[in-house]
VMD Tcl script that draws the C-alpha trace (Angstrom):
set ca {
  {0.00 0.00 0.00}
  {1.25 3.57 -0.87}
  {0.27 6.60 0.88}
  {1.02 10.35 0.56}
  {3.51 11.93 3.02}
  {0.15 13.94 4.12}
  {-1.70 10.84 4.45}
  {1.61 9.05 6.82}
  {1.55 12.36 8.79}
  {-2.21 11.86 9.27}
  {-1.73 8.23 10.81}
  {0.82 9.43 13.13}
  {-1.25 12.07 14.73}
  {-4.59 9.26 15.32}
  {-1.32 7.07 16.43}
  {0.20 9.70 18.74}
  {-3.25 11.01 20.32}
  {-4.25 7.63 21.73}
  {-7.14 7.04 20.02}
  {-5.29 4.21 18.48}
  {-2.99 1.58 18.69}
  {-1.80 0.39 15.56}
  {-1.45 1.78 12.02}
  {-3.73 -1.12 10.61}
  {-6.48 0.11 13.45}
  {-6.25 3.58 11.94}
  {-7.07 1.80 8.12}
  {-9.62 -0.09 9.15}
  {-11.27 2.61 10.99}
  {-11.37 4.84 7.75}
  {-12.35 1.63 5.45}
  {-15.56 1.80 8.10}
  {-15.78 5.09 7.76}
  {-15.58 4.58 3.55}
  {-18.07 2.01 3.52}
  {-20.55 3.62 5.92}
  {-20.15 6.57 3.64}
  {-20.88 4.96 0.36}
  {-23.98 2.39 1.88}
  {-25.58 5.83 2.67}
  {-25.16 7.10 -1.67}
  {-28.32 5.66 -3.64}
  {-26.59 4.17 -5.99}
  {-24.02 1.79 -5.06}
  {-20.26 2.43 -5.75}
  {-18.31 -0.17 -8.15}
  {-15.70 -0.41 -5.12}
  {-18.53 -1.99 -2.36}
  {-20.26 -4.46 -4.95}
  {-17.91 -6.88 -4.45}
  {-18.20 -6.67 -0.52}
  {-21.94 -6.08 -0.65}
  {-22.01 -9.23 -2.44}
  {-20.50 -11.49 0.06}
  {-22.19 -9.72 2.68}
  {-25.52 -11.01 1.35}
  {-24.02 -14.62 1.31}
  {-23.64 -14.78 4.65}
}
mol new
graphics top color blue
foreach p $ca { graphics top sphere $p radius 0.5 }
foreach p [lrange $ca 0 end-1] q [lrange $ca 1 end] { graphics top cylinder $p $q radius 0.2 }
display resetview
């Protein structure tokens, strides 16, 4: 995975306030925040079919 210099900054401050613990807790938190944001759109984003998908499988 590649990320900006911005983006690496970013992660350090979530990582240096507390709120969390790990790098990968700081991804996951803003994949959450990605899907929540794109389940809200009325049409559904090419990105989240895939997920969407499986979700209904289970």
């Amino acid at each position: 995975m590649s990320i900006t210099r911005e983006q690496d900054d970013l992660i350090r401050v979530c990582l240096n306030s507390g709120r969390f613990a790990s790098t990968s807790k700081v991804v996951r938190a803003a994949l959450r925040l990605i899907e929540r944001d794109e389940t809200r759109e009325p049409g559904l984003p090419l990105c989240m079919a895939p997920a969407m998908q499986l979700q209904d499988r289970v």
